[in-house]
C-alpha positions in Angstrom: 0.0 0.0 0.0 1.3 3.6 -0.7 2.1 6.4 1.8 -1.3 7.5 3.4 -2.0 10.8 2.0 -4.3 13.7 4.0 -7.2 14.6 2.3 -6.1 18.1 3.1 -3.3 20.5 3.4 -2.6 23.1 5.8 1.4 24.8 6.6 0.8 27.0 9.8 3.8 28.8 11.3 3.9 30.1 14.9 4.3 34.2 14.8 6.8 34.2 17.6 9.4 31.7 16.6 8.8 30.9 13.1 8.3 27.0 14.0 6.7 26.0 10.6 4.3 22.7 10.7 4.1 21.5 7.2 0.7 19.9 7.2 -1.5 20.9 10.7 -4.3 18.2 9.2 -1.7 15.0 9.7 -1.6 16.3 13.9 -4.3 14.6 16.2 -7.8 16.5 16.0 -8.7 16.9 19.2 -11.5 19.0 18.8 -14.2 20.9 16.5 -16.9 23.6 16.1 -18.5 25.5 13.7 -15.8 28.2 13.9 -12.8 25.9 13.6 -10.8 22.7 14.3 -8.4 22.2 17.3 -5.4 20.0 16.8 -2.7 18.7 19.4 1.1 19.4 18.5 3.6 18.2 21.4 2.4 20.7 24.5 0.1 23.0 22.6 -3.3 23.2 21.1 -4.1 24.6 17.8 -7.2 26.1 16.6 -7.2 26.6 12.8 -10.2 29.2 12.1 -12.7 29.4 9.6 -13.9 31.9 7.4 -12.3 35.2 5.8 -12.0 38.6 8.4 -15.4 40.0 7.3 -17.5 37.0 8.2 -15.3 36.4 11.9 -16.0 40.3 12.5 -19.4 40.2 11.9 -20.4 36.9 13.5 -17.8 38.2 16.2 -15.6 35.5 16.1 -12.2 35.6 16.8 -10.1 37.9 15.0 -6.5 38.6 14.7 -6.5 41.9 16.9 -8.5 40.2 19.5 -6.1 37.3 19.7 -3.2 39.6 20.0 -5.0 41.5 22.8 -6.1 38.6 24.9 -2.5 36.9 24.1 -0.9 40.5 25.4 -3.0 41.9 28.4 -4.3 38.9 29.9 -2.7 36.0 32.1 -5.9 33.4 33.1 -5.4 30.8 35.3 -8.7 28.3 34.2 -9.7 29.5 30.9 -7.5 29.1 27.7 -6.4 31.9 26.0 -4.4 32.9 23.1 -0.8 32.4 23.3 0.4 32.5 20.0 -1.1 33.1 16.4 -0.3 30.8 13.7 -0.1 32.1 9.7 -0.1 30.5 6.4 2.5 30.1 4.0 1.6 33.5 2.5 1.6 35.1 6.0 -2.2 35.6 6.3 -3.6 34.8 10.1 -4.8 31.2 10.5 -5.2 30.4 13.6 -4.5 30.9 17.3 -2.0 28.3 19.8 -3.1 27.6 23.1 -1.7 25.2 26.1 -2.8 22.2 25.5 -4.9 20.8 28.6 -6.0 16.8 28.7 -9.9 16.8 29.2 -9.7 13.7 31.4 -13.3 13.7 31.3 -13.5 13.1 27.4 -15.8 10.5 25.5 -12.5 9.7 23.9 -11.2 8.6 27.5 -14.1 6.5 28.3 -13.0 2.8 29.1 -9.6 3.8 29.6 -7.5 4.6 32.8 -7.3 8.1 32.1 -11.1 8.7 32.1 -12.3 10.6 35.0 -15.8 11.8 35.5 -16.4 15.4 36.9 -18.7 14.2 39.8 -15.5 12.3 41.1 -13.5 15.6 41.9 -13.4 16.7 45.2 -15.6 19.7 46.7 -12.5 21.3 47.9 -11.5 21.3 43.8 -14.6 22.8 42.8 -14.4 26.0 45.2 -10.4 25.9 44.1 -11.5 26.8 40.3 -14.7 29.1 41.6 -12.4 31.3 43.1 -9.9 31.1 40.5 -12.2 31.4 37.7 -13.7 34.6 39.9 -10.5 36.0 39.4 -10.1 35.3 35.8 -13.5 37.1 35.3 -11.9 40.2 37.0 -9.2 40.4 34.8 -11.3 40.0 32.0 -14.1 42.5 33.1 -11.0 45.2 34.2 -9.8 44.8 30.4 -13.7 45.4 29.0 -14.0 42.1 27.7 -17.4 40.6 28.5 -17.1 36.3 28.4 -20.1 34.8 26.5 -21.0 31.6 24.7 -20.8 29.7 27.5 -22.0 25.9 26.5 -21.4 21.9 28.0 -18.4 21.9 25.1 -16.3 25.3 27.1 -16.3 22.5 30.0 -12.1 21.1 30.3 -12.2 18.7 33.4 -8.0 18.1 34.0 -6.2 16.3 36.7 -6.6 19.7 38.9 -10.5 20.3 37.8 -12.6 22.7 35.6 -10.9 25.5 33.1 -13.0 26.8 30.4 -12.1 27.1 26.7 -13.5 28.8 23.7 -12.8 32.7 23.9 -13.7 33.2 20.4 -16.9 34.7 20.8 -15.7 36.4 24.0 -16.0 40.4 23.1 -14.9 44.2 24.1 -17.7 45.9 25.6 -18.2 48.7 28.2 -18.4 47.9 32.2 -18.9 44.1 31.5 -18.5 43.5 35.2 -22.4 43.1 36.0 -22.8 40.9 32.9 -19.5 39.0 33.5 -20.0 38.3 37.3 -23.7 36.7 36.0 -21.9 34.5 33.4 -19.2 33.0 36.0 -22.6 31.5 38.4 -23.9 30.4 35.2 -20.8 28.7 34.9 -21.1 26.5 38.0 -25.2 26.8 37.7 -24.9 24.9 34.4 -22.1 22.4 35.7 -24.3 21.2 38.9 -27.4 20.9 36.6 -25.8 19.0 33.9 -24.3 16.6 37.0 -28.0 16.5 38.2 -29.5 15.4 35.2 -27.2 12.6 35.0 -28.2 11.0 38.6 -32.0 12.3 38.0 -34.2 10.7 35.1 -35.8 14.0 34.2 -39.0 14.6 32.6 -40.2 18.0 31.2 -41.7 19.5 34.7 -37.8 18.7 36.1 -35.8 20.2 32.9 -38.7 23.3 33.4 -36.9 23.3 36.9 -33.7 22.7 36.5 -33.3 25.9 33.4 -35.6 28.1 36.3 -32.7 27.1 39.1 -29.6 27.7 36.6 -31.4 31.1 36.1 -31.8 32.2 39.8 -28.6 30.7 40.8 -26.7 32.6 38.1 -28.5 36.0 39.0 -28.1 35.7 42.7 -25.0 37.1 44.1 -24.9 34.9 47.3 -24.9 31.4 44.9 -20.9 31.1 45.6 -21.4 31.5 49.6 -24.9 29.6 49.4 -22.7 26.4 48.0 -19.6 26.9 50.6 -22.1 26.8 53.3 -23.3 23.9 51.8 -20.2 22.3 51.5 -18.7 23.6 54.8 -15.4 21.5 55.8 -16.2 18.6 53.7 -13.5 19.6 51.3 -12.5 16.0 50.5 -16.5 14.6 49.7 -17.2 13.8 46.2 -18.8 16.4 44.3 -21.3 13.6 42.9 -22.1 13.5 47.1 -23.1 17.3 46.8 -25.0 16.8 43.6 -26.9 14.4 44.8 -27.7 16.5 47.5 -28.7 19.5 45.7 -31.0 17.1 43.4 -32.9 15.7 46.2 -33.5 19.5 47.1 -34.8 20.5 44.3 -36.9 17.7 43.3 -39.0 16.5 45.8 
């Protein structure tokens, strides 16, 4: 049989140090949306973009500017930014590199040794990334840029718990702050009820529930010291302990 031969062809170079991949298609696709494919190369993640400037700018998607911006003002702890851009052979922005994190929570991982499932963290993890996400949110909300398209997929579970990815769609606006703050309890809102839904056979009076609970949790500013009351000392109890918990509270 001959040499197997991509279907497609792609040379991306890193902006900073000229590192030149001849073909980004051959690398390990390790994730997709309708805005681009992510590929794995050695300790880095690389999201090759679609569409020309004019369709990114109006569907505000990322864009070279904004990857430059979040790549130069901003130094996150749980959410993956920018930090690198990749071009073509003819110089023309690509793509953006980020750390490459291992999503031990991945269908990919199922079956395997690696797999972990996000109800097995700890409680202690999961106030760990609240308050370091909180602080990733003020850095974003002190540089006016408001986080948004929050979905299941911007969930990363690693071997130290939750980061966020996906800051294409994140955009510049003025005193994001209120709208930001909102967004992070959606964050953990939207985590708790997916982990609920998975230990509750839900029919359409409990998913009617569960979207009115995400809402008031992610509007009320006492959610965070609501769940470390909750939680108390018990730092080392499964989260699956506290979901299950939080289930029986809210269906009876």
């Amino acid at each position: 049989m001959g040499k197997y031969k991509p279907r497609k062809e792609l040379a991306v170079t890193f902006a900073s140090n000229s590192l030149t991949i001849p073909n980004v298609y051959v690398l390990d696709k390790v994730g997709a949306g309708h805005d681009g494919s992510i590929f794995r190369f050695n300790e880095y993640a690389l999201k090759i973009l679609k569409y020309d400037i004019s369709l990114r700018k109006e569907r505000h998607l990322m864009t070279f500017d904004k990857v430059i911006y979040f790549q130069d003002k901003l130094d996150l702890k749980r959410i993956t930014q920018p930090i690198d851009t990749l071009l073509d052979n003819d110089g023309i922005f690509s793509g953006y590199v980020m750390k490459y994190l291992d999503d031990l929570a991945s269908p990919k991982k199922v079956g395997t040794p690696l797999y972990r499932s996000p109800a097995e963290y700890r409680c202690g993890e999961l106030i760990t990334s609240w308050k370091e996400l909180e602080d990733d949110f003020y850095q974003l909300s002190e540089h006016g840029i408001r986080a948004q398209d929050i979905n299941a997929g911007s969930y990363l579970f690693t071997s130290d718990f939750m980061h966020l990815c996906d800051m294409d769609k994140y955009v510049f606006s003025r005193n994001p702050r209120p709208l930001n703050d909102t967004t992070l309890r959606y964050v953990f809102a939207k985590f708790l009820s997916l982990e609920m839904q998975k230990i509750h056979a839900c029919d359409r009076e409990d998913h009617l529930a569960l979207s009115a609970w995400v809402k008031e949790k992610s509007n009320s500013k006492s959610f965070f010291d609501e769940v470390s009351f909750d939680i108390g000392s018990e730092y080392n109890k499964p989260i699956s302990d506290y979901v299950e918990y939080k289930a029986k509270s809210l269906f009876r």
